[in-house]
C-alpha positions, 0 to 999 in steps of 0.5 A: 834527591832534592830536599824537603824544608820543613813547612814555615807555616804554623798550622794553628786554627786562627779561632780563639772558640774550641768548637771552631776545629779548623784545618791549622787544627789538622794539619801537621809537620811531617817527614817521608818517613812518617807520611804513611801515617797520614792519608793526605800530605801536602808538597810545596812547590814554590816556582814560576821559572817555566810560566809562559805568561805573568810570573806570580805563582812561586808565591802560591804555596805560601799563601795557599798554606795561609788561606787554608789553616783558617777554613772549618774542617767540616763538610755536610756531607762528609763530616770533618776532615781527618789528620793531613800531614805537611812534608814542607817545601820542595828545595829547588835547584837554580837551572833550566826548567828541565833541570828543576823538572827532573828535581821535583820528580825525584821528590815527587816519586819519593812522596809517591812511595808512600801510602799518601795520596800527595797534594802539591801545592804549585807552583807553575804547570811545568811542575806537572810532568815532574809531579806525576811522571813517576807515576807511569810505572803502572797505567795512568790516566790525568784529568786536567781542569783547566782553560788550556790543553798545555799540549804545545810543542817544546820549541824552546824547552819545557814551558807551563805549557808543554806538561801534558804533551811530555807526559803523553810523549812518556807514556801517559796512557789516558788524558782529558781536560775538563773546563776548556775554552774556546779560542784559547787552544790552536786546531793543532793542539786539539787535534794532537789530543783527539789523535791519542784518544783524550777528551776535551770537556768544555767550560759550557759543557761543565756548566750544563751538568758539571757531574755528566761532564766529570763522567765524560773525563772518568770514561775517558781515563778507561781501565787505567790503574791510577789517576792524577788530578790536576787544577790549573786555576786559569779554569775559573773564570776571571772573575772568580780567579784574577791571580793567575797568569793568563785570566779569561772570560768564560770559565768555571764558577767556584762552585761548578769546580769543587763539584767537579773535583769532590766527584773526581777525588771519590775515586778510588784510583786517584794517586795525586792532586795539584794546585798549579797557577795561583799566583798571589801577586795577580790576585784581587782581594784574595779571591784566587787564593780562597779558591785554591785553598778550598779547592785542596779542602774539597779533595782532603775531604774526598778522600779523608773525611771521617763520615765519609 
């Protein structure tokens, strides 16, 4: 199995007041065999080798380790978040991306063993077969939030573009991608996932109701035993997230994402969250970052906050 490095980061809440609990206040260095202890742990995935457009998101995980030790714990309606474990860092093998893939899964499926539910912190959308593969041992649905289908046919190999094509092709039982755009995807693609049954939930149609538009995905997943949500940043728009490798007009705000995941993430099936395509050295003024992180603090909270 592929190793975990212990984080580098020094999860210390960066504010000198006492009553300014942070989330470097709750965060802490963890191993597999303590992860149990914890109902949230993070995973870094720092690699880009499968990125079909602007390199940059290897450089993810660190800076969104960053942004989040300084964001407050406390959610209004939630109350503050519970203890998160940090398993470190995934050591990446040099190779292909199948290579790489089949890496990741191995840890991916040990950090699944436990009761846990995992946040990996991409990282480039390749990774997203490796992440959620193992969790195809039961039924499994994805919600995918993101500006593309990453359905495309591996021509030349897996690509950030192909993760959901090889989960289909393994067995996935249910997907939808929330927050798609218009002529981003080709008729092919869209019509290879209408043939197997998923959903495609359009940036629009978030906008006009972004919880009616959650529910289309959750209706779409039907009676599957576990969920694995993932966040493409590429789905805000490009205003709103410039550090990612493909930015486009026309996608989500920060606010209609954190709606759409803290309703996603209250469900009880959901085995998994990832935070894929932030890429640091695109980014303007650290906007793409700070929605990342605070998209992770939103699903922690969904899923360990203690008034929740």
């Amino acid at each position: 199995m592929s190793a975990l490095h212990p984080p580098t980061v020094e999860w210390v809440g960066p504010s000198d007041d006492p009553n300014d609990e942070q989330f470097g206040d709750v965060v802490e260095p963890t191993t597999l065999d303590l992860a149990d202890e914890y109902d949230v742990t993070l995973v870094g995935e720092p690699y880009d080798g499968g990125v079909i457009g602007r390199p940059g998101a290897k450089d993810g995980p660190a800076a969104i380790r960053e942004a989040l030790a300084g964001l407050k714990t406390h959610h209004f309606d939630a109350g503050p978040v519970a203890r998160v474990g940090d398993l470190g860092t995934v050591a990446l093998p040099t190779g292909d991306v199948r290579t790489v893939q089949r890496a990741v899964r191995s840890v991916a499926a040990s950090v699944h063993e436990t009761t846990s539910v995992p946040v990996f912190l991409g990282g480039d959308n390749s990774l997203t077969y490796a992440n959620a593969s193992p969790l195809l041992a039961d039924s499994l649905g994805v919600i995918n939030l993101d500006a593309h289908l990453d359905v495309r046919e591996q021509r030349h190999g897996a690509t950030s573009g192909t993760p959901y094509r090889q989960l289909l092709e393994a067995g996935l039982d249910a997907y939808a991608c929330l927050g798609a755009r218009h002529f981003e995807t080709s008729t092919r693609y869209h019509e290879y996932v209408r043939e197997r049954d998923g959903a495609v939930v359009t940036a629009e149609e978030v906008g006009d109701d972004p919880v009616a538009a959650a529910d289309r995905a959750l209706d779409a997943m039907g009676d599957v035993d576990r969920l694995y949500l993932s966040l493409d940043c590429d789905v805000l728009d490009a205003t709103a997230a410039p550090g990612v490798s493909a930015p486009t007009p026309g996608g989500l705000t920060t606010r209609e994402c954190f709606r759409l995941l803290r309703h996603l993430a209250s469900d009880d099936r959901l085995a998994g969250f990832e935070v894929v395509e932030c890429a640091p050295p695109l980014d303007r003024d650290g906007l793409t970052v700070a929605a990342a992180a605070r998209a992770i603090a939103h699903v922690v909270c969904a899923l360990g906050g203690d008034g929740s």
